[in-house]
N, C-alpha and C positions, 0 to 999 in steps of 0.2 A: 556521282559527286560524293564526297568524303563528309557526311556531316558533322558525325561524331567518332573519336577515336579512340582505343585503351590508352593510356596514361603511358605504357612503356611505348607507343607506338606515335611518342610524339612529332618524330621529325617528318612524318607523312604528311602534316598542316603545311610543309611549306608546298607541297602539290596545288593547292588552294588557296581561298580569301580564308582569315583565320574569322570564324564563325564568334558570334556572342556569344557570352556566357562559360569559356572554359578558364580553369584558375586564373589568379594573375600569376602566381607563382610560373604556371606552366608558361602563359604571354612570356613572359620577362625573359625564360631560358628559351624557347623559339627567337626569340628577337636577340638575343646574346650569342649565339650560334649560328645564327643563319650565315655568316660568309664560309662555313667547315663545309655546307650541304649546296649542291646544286641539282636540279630539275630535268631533265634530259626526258622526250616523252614521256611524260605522266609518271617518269619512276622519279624518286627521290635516290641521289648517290651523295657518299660522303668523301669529303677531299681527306686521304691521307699519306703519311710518311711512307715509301718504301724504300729503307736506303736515302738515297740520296735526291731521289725522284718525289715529286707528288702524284701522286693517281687516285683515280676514282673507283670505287669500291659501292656497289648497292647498297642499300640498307633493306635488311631482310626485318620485314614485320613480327610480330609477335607469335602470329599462328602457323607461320612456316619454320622456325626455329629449331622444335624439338626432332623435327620430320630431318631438314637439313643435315643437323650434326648427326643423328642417327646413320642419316645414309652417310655418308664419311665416314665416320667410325666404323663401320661394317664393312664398306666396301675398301677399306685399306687394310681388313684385318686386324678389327678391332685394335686399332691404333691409340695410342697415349690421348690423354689431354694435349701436350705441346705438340705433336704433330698436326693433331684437327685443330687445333686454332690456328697454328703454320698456314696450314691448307686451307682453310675458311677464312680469315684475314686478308686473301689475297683476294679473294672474289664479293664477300659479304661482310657490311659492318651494322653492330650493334652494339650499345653503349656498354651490358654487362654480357659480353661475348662471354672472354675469360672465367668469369660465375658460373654461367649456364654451363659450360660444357664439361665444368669439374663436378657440377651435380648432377648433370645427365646420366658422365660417362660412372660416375660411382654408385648409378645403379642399373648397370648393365650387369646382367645375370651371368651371361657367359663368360662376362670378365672376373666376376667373382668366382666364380668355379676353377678358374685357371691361373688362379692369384696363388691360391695356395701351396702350390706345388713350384713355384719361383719366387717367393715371398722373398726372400732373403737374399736372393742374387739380385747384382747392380749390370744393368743394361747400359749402352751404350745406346741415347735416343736416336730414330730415326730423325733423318734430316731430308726435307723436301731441294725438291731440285726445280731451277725456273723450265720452262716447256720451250726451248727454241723455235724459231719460227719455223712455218713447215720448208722445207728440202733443205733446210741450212745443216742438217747434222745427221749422218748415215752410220749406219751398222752393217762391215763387211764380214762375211766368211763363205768358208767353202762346204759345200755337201758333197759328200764322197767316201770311200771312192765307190764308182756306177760300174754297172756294166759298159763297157766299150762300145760306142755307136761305130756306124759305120764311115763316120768320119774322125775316126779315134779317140773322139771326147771321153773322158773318164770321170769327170770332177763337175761342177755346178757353183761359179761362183754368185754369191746374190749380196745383193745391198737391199737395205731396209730403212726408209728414213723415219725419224724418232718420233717425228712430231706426226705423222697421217697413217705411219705401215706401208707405205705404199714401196710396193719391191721391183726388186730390178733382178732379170738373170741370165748368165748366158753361160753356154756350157763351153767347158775347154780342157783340153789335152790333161795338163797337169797341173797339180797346186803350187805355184810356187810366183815369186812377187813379181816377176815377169809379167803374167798374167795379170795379176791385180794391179799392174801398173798400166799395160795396157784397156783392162776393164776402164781404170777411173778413166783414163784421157780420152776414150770411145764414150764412154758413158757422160762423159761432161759436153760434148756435144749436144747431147738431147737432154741433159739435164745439168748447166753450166754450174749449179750450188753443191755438187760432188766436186769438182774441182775446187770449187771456192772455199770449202769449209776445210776441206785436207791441205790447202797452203795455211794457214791461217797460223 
C-alpha cells in the first residue's frame, strides 16, 4: 500500500485512500483532476486526446522516467525530442513529459558528439506511424532468381505482415503479377486479412 508519495508522483493517490497530512495545495489538485485519471488494476492511467478519440495512456512514475525515454531514444537511433514524445505519448503520461525529455535528451553524449558535424543542416523530422492490427497489413516481394527445383520453381514469393513478422512463402515458376495474384487469393484462404487489406 502507497503511504507516502514524491510530490511529482502525485496522481498514484488516486490508487488509494488519500492519507492524512499531505499538502492541501496537493488535496485540492488530486481532487480537481480526478475525472482526467482512471484506476484499472492498481495502475493509475490518464484519459487523453488522440486525434479525435479519448484513450488511456499510463502514467509513468517518477523513477521510471529517465530509464523510459532513455530506452526510446536509443533504441530509435537516438531520435529527436519530438519523435520520443510522439512515441512516449501514445503509451505513457506525465504531467512535464515535454520538460523531461528536452533535458534528458540535451545531455546525451552521443548526441552531442554528432551535433557538430550537421549543426547547420535542417532535417526533415521523423514521423511515427500508428502499428496496425496484426495480419491487417502485409509486405509482398519476390526472392530470386534460385536455382530451378525440379518442379521448375525459380523465384520465392513471401509476404510478411507488419505488425507480428510472421511470413508466408511459396515458391513459383516465375515473377510476375500472375503469380502474386494468385499467391494473395490462395493465401487469403488460410489467412482471409491478405485479402482484406489489398481490397481496401
Amino acid at each position: 500500500m502507497i503511504k507516502e508519495v514524491p510530490e511529482a508522483d502525485w496522481p498514484l493517490y488516486y490508487s488509494v485512500d488519500l492519507p492524512d497530512g499531505i499538502p492541501e495545495s496537493m488535496r485540492q489538485r488530486i481532487e480537481k483532476e480526478r475525472d482526467k485519471f482512471v484506476v484499472k488494476d492498481d495502475q493509475v492511467w490518464r484519459k487523453v486526446k488522440m486525434g479525435s478519440k479519448e484513450c488511456l495512456v499510463q502514467f509513468c512514475p517518477f523513477s521510471r522516467r529517465a530509464d523510459l525515454v532513455a530506452r526510446f531514444h536509443e533504441g530509435f537511433g537516438h531520435a529527436g525530442q519530438g519523435t520520443v514524445f510522439e512515441l512516449l505519448r501514445k503509451r505513457w503520461w506525465w504531467s512535464t513529459m515535454r520538460l523531461d525529455i528536452q533535458n534528458w535528451l540535451s545531455s546525451c553524449q552521443r548526441c552531442q558528439l554528432a551535433a557538430g558535424a550537421g549543426k547547420n543542416k535542417h532535417h526533415a523530422p521523423m514521423v511515427t506511424t500508428d502499428i496496425p492490427p496484426a495480419f491487417s497489413r502485409w509486405h509482398l516481394d519476390f526472392v530470386g532468381e534460385l536455382p530451378t527445383t525440379k518442379k521448375g520453381n525459380r523465384w520465392l514469393i513471401t509476404a510478411v505482415d507488419y505488425a507480428t513478422n510472421w511470413p508466408i512463402a511459396r515458391a513459383v515458376p516465375d515473377a510476375t503479377a500472375e503469380a502474386v495474384a494468385d499467391f494473395i487469393y490462395s493465401g487469403s484462404q488460410n489467412c482471409t486479412s491478405v485479402l482484406h487489406f489489398l481490397l481496401q
